[in-house]
C-alpha positions as CSV (number, residue, x, y, z in Angstrom):
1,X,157.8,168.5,194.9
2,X,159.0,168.8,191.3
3,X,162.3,167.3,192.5
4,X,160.5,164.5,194.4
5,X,158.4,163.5,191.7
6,X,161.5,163.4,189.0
7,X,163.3,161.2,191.7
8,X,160.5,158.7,192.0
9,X,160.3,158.4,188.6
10,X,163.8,157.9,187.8
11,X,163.4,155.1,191.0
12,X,160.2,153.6,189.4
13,X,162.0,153.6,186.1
14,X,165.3,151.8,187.6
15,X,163.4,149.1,189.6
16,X,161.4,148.5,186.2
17,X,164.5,147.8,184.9
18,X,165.4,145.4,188.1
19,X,167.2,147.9,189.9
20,X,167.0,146.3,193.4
21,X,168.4,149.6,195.1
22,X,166.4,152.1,193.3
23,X,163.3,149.6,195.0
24,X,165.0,150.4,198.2
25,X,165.5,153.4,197.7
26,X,161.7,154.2,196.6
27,X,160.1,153.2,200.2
28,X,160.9,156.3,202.2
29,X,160.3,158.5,199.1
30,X,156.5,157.1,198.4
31,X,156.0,155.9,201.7
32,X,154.3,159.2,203.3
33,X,152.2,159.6,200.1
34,X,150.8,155.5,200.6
35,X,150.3,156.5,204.0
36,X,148.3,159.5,203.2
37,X,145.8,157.2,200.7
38,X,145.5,154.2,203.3
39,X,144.1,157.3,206.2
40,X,142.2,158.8,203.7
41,X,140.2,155.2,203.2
42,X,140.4,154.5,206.4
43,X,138.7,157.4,207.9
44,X,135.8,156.7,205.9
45,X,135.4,153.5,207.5
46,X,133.2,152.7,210.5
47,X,134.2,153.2,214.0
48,X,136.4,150.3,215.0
49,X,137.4,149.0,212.1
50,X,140.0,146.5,212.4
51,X,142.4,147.0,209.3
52,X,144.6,149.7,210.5
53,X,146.3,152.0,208.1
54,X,150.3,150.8,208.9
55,X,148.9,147.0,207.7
56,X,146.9,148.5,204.6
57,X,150.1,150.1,203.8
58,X,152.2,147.2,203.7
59,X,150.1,145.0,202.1
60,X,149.0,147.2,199.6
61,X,153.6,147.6,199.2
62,X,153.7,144.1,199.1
63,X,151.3,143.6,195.8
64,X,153.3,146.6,194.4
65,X,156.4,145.1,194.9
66,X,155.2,141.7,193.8
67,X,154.3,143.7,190.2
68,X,157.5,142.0,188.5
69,X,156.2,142.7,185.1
70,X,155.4,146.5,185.6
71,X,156.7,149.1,183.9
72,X,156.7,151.7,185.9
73,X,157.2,155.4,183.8
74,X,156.1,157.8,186.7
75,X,154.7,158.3,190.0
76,X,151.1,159.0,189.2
77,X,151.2,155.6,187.2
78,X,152.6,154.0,190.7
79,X,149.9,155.8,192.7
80,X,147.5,154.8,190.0
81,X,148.1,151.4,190.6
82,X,148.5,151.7,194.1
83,X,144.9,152.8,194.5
84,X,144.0,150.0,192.5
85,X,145.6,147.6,194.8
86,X,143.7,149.6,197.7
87,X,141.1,149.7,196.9
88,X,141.3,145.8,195.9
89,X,142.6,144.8,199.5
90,X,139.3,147.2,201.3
91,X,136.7,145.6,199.1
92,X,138.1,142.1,199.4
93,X,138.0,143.0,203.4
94,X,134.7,144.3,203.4
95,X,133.1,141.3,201.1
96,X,134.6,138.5,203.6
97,X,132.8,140.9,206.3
98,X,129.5,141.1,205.0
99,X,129.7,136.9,203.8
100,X,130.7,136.6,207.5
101,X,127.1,137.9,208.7
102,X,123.6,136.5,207.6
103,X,121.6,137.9,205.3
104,X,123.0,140.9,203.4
105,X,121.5,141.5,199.8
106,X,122.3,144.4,197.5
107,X,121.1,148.2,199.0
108,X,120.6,151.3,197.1
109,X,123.0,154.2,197.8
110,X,123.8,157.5,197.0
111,X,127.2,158.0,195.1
112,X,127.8,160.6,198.2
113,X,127.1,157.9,201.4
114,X,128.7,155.4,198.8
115,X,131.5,157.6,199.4
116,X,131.7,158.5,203.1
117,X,132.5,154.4,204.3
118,X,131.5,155.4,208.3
119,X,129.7,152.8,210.5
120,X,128.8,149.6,208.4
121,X,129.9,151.6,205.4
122,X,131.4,148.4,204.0
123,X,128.3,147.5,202.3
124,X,128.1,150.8,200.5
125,X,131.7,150.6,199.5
126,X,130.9,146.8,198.2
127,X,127.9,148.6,196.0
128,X,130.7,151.3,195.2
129,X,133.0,148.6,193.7
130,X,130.2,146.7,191.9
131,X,128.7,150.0,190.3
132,X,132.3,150.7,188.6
133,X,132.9,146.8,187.6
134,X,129.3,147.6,185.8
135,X,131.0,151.1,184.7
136,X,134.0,149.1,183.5
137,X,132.2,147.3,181.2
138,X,130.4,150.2,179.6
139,X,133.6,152.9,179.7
140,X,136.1,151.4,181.1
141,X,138.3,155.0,180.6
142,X,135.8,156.6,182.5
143,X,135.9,153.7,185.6
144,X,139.5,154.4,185.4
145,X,139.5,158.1,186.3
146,X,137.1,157.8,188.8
147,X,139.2,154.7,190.4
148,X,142.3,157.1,190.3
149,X,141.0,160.1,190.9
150,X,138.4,159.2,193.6
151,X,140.2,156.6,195.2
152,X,143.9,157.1,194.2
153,X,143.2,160.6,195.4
154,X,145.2,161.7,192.0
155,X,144.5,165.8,190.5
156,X,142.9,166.0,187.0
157,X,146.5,166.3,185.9
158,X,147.8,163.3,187.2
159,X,144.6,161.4,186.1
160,X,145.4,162.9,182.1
161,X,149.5,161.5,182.8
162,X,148.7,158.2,183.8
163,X,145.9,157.8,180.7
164,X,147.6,159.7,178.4
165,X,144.4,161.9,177.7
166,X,144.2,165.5,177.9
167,X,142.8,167.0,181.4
168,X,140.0,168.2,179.1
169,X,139.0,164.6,178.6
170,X,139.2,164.1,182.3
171,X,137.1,166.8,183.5
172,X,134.4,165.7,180.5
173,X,134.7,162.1,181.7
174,X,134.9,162.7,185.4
175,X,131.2,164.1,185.7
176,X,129.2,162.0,183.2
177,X,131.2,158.9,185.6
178,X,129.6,161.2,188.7
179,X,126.4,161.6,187.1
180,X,126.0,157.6,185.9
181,X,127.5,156.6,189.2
182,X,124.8,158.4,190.9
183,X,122.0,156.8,189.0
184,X,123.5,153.3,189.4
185,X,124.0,154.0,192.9
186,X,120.6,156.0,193.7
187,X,118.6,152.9,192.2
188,X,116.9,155.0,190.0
189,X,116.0,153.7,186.7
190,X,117.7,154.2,183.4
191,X,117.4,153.0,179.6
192,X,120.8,154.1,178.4
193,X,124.6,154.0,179.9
């Protein structure tokens, strides 16, 4: 894996540097590891949902390779990003799903269901998003981890390379995110961020 990484890096690094054949070269070496992300979202979604993991995969590859201005300086950067865009393209799908129906309106959810998107989970996931937009705006560091390491599926390592903060820092910043998450997420009320 060591060897893997240090390729894609040197790939990412080359195609920052408009390397056309390092990008073409890149596909089959991160291709496994998108795929792996897009199941791991999908499976949370409800029963029939109609985005399957192949098209989240190539769309989400399309906005990466569309990121002309990057510059890319290792995988877990990449696979930051990447769960960015993911996460980007479910939320967008599940927002033109719920303005699709009547009604709707904001629901209270625990950061647990908010995070196990089964049937009509997209609402939860839409509550999920807006709780770290709020998070964002308070920490945005600590909206960051939980973005990569929740939904880039990054370690505590990768997190700490891709923000350039100790894994320390993470690990601090990982559970008061939980814990305010929860709150936001639970409904329950709360003077202080």
């Amino acid at each position: 894996m060591p060897q893997m990484s240090q390729n894609v890096t040197q790939l990412l690094i080359g195609w920052s540097k408009g390397d056309k054949e390092a990008l073409d070269a890149l596909l089959p070496l991160v291709y496994e590891e998108l795929r792996q992300q897009a199941s791991r979202y999908l499976r949370r979604e409800r029963v029939g949902h109609t985005l399957q993991t192949t098209a989240l995969i190539h769309e989400a590859y399309l906005k990466l390779v569309d990121q002309t201005s990057a510059h890319w300086q290792n995988r877990a950067q990449f696979f930051g990003v990447a769960a960015q865009i993911m996460r980007r393209i479910l939320v967008d799908f599940a927002r033109s799903r719920a303005s699709a129906k009547k009604g709707g309106g904001t629901q209270y959810v625990s950061l647990s269901e908010a995070m196990t998107i089964s049937p009509e989970r997209g609402e939860d996931l839409i509550a999920l998003d807006d709780a770290l937009e709020s998070l964002a705006e308070l920490d945005a560091r600590k909206s960051r981890i939980v973005e990569l390491r929740f939904f880039g599926g990054l370690s505590v390592e990768e997190t700490a390379e891709v923000l350039k903060i100790s894994a320390r820092t993470v690990m601090r910043d990982w559970g008061l995110a939980q814990a305010w998450l929860y709150r936001e997420l639970s409904g329950v009320q709360h003077d202080d961020a």
